[in-house]
C-alpha positions in Angstrom: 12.6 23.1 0.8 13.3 19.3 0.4 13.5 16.9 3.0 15.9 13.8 2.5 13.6 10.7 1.6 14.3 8.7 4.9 14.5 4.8 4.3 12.6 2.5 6.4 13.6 0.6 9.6 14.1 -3.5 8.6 13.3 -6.1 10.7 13.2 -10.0 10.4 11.4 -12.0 13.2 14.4 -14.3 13.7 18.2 -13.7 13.7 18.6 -17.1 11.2 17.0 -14.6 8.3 19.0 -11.5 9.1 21.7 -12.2 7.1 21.4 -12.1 4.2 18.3 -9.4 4.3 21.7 -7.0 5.9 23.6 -8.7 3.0 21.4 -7.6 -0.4 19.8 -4.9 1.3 23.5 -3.3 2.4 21.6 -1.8 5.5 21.5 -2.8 9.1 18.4 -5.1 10.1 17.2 -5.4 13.7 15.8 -8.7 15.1 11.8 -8.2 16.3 11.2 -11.1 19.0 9.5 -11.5 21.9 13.2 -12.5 23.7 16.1 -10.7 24.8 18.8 -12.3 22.6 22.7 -11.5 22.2 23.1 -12.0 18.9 25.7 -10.6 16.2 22.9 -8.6 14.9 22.4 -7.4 18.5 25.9 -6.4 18.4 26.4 -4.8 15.2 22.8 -2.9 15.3 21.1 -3.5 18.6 17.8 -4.0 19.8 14.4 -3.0 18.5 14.0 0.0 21.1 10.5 1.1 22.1 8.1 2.9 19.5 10.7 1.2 16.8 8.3 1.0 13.4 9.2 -0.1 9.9 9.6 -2.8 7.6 9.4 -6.6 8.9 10.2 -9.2 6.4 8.6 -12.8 7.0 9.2 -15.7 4.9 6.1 -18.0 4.0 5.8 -20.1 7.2 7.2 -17.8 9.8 4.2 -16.3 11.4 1.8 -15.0 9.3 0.4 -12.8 10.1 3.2 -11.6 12.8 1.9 -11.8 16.2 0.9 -8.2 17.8 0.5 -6.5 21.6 2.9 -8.2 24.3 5.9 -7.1 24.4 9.1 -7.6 22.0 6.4 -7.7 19.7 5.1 -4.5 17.2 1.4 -2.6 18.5 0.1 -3.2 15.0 1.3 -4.5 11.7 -0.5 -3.9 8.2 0.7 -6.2 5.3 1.8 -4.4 2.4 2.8 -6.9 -0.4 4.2 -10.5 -0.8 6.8 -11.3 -3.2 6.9 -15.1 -4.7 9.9 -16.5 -5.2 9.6 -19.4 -8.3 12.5 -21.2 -10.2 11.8 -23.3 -12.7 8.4 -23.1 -12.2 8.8 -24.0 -9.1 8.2 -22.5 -5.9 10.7 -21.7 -3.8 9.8 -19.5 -1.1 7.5 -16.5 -0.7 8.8 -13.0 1.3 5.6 -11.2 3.3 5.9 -7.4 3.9 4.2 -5.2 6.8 4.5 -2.3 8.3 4.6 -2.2 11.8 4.0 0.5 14.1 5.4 0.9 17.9 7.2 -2.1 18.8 7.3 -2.9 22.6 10.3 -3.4 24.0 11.7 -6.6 26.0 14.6 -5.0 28.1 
């Protein structure tokens, strides 16, 4: 029997680069931070709840690697890939991926 492929969890480490990862990706995105926040993301998809694991997105710059073990952060976090952005021949920006296991819940 087949099982329905089941997409992963997204996460960003900041609500400023939610947006437009819920935008392109057309699926909801949680916030992973080490703060309680009431956000529009908080709103429309809630909080990170505990054991949470999946896919966090961080921009060149933003904590890399992402911090791991207190809580509102994730238990562990292996990076999987970077994507470089360049226009022109220039560089633009650069998109980390990780999967992160058992994030621990601020609330």
């Amino acid at each position: 029997k087949a099982h329905p492929q089941t997409q992963l969890q997204l996460f960003v480490p900041n609500w400023s680069l939610a947006s437009r990862l819920a935008w392109y990706s057309q699926r909801p995105v949680q916030v992973a931070s080490n703060r309680y926040a009431r956000d529009q993301f908080t709103l429309w998809y809630g909080n990170p709840q505990t054991g949470a694991s999946g896919l966090l997105v961080v921009p060149h710059g933003w904590g890399n690697p992402p911090k791991t073990g207190q809580r509102g952060q994730f238990k562990n976090c292996q990076f999987l890939d970077k994507l470089p952005l360049v226009i022109n021949q220039h560089f633009v920006n650069q998109f980390n991926f990780y999967y992160c296991h058992h994030f621990k819940s601020v609330s």
